[in-house]
N, C-alpha and C positions, 0 to 999 in steps of 0.2 A: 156401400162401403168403399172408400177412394183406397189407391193400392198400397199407399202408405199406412192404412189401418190395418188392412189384410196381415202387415207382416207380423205385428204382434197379434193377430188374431188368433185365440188359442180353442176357439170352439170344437168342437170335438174329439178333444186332447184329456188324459185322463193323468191327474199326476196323483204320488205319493209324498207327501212331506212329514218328515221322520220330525218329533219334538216340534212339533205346529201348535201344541197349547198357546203359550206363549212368548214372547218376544219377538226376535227377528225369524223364528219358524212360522208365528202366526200370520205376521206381515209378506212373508213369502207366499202361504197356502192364501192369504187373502189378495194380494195382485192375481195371482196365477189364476184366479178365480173370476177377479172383475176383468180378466182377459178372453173368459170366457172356457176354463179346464173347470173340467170335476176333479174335487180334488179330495183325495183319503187323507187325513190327517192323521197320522199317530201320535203318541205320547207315552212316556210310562206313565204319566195320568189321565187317567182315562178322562174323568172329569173336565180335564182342560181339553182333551182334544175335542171333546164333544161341544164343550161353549166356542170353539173356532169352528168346528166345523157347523153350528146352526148359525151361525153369524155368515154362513156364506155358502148354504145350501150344501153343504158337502158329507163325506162319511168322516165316520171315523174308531179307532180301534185302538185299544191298550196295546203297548209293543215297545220290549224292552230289548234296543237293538244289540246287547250284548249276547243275547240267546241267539245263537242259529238257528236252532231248529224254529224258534218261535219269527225270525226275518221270513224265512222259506215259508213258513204259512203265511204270516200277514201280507207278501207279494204275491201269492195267490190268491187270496183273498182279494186282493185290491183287483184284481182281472175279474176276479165272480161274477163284485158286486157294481165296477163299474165299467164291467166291459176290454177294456186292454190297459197298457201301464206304458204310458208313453214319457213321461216327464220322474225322474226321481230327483229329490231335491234331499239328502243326506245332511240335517240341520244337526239332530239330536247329537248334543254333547256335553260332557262337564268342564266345568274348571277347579274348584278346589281351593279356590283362592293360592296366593304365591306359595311355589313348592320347594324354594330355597330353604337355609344350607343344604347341599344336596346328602350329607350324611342322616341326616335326620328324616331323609324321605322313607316310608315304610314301604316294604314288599305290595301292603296292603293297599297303599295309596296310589302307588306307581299303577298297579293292578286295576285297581278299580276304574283310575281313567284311561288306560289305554283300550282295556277291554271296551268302552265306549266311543272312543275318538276315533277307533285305529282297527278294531275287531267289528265293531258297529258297521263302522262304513264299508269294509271290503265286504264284509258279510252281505249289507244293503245291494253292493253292485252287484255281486256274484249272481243273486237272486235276481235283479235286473234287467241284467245284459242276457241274463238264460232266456227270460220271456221276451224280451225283444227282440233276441237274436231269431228266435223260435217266430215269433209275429212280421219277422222281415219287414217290418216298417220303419225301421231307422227309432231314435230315440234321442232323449238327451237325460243325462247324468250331472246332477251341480253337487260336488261336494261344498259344505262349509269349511276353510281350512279359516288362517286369520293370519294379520298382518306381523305377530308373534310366528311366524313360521320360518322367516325370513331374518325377522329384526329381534335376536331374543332379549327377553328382557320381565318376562313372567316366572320364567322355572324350566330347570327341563325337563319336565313330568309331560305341564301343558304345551309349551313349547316344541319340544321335541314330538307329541301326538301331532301336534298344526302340519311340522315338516314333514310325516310320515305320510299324511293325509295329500300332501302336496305329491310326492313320488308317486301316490297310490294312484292320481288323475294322470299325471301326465304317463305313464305306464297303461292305464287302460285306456286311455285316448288314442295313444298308437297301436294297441291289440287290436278295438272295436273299431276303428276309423272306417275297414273295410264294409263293416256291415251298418254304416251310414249312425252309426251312435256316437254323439258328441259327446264329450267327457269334458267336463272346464273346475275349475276350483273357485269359489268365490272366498272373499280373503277379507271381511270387516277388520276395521281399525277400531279405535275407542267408538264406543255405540252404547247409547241409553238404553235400557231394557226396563225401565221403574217405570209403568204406568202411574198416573197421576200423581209422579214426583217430578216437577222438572227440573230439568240436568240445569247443574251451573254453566254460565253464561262466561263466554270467551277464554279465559285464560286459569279462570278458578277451577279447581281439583277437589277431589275429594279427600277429607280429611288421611292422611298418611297414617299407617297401623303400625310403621317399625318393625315392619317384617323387611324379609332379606329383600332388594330391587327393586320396593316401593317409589322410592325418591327417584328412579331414573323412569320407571311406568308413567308416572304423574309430572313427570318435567316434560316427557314426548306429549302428553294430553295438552299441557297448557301450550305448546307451539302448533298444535295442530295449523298449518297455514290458512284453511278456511274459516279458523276463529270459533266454530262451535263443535259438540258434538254429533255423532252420526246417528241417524233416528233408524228405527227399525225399519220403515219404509223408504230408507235410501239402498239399505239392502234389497228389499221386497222387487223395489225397481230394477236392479241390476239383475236377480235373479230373471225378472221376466225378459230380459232384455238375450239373457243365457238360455233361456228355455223358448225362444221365440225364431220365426225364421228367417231377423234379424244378424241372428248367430249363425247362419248356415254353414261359415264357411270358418266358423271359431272353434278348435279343440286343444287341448290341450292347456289349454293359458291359466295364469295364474292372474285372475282377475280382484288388486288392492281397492276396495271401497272405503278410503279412510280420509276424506279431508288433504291427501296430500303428506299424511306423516311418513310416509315411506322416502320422500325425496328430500328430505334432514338430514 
């Protein structure tokens, strides 16, 4: 192996990827995988974690990351059955579709996503950084946050989870730095997630719903500068690149995988 392959060589690396059924969680748990990590897949469907994780030799386990108590076991568990926890990858989240006017948002809704966006993922690291800290091997931590973190324009239900999730890396990035655990956010922009639908080409959108912010979502989509949309495995890629020892010397960043819509 030439010493350029060594760096994303991830052989003996065990990771966890939280909402790995499908989309850009599966395309995550699946690089991480052809890079050479065993990888636990979770899901709240169980079903789907178990079709990614035979698709790429890995485990995998129901886990709905709004439960503590049930994060704190599935992290031990993922040490049981595959030995130590050196890679977590914080994918799983909602959206909701747009969560404008903001009077109309219910206790209910605001609830439901943050408890997953925002409860999920501190929950995820907390249980993380404990077994890593504990295994003094250093680590690495990829939250999902998204390019809605920065630039709003979804709701601030979703929105304002993305931003939350953003504080929440760069804050344990500086806590863990010492104990050699990189913390990074990765940040998708418009991204296809419709297996065998393909996304429209160039500057076409999807039909508009006439919900609150729609027309200003779908106008950043169709300027994208690179012209198309972002595929799950341009994430998957960035993740390995975050999870590899490529990154050695990467924490805390807020890393945009979006075609360039940020710089509009």
């Amino acid at each position: 192996m030439s010493e350029v392959a060594s760096w994303i060589d991830l052989s003996g690396k065990n990771a966890h990827v939280t909402g790995g059924g499908k989309g850009i969680g599966k395309a995550i748990a699946t690089t991480l995988a052809m890079a050479g990590a065993k990888v636990m897949v979770s899901d709240i469907n169980l079903e789907s974690a178990q079709a990614t994780a035979s698709e790429i030799d890995g485990a995998a386990m129901a886990l709905d990351v709004s439960d503590r108590e049930a994060v704190d076991a599935a992290m031990k568990q993922t040490v049981d059955e595959l030995g130590s926890l050196d890679i977590l990858v914080n994918n799983a989240g909602l959206y909701l579709g747009f969560g404008g006017p903001v009077e109309q948002i219910t206790d209910e809704k605001w609830r439901s996503l943050w408890s997953v966006n925002v409860d999920g993922v501190f929950y995820c690291c907390r249980a993380a950084a404990t077994i890593m800290k504990e295994q003094g091997n250093g680590g690495r931590i990829i939250n999902l946050a998204s390019t809605q973190a920065v630039t709003p324009g979804v709701g601030v239900t979703y929105d304002g989870s993305k931003g939350a999730v953003v504080m929440i890396t760069k804050t344990l990035a500086l806590e863990l730095a010492p104990h050699g655990i990189n913390v990074n956010a990765l940040a998708p922009g418009a991204t296809w997630v419709n297996p065998g639908d393909p996304p429209p080409l160039g500057g076409d959108a999807p039909p508009r719903s006439g919900e609150p912010l729609t027309d200003q979502v779908t106008d950043r989509i169709s300027r994208v500068p690179m012209g198309r949309w972002g595929m799950p495995m341009d994430q998957g890629m960035a993740a390995l690149f975050l999870a590899s020892e490529m990154s050695a010397y990467v924490t805390g960043i807020y890393l945009p995988v979006d075609g360039g819509w940020l710089t509009l």
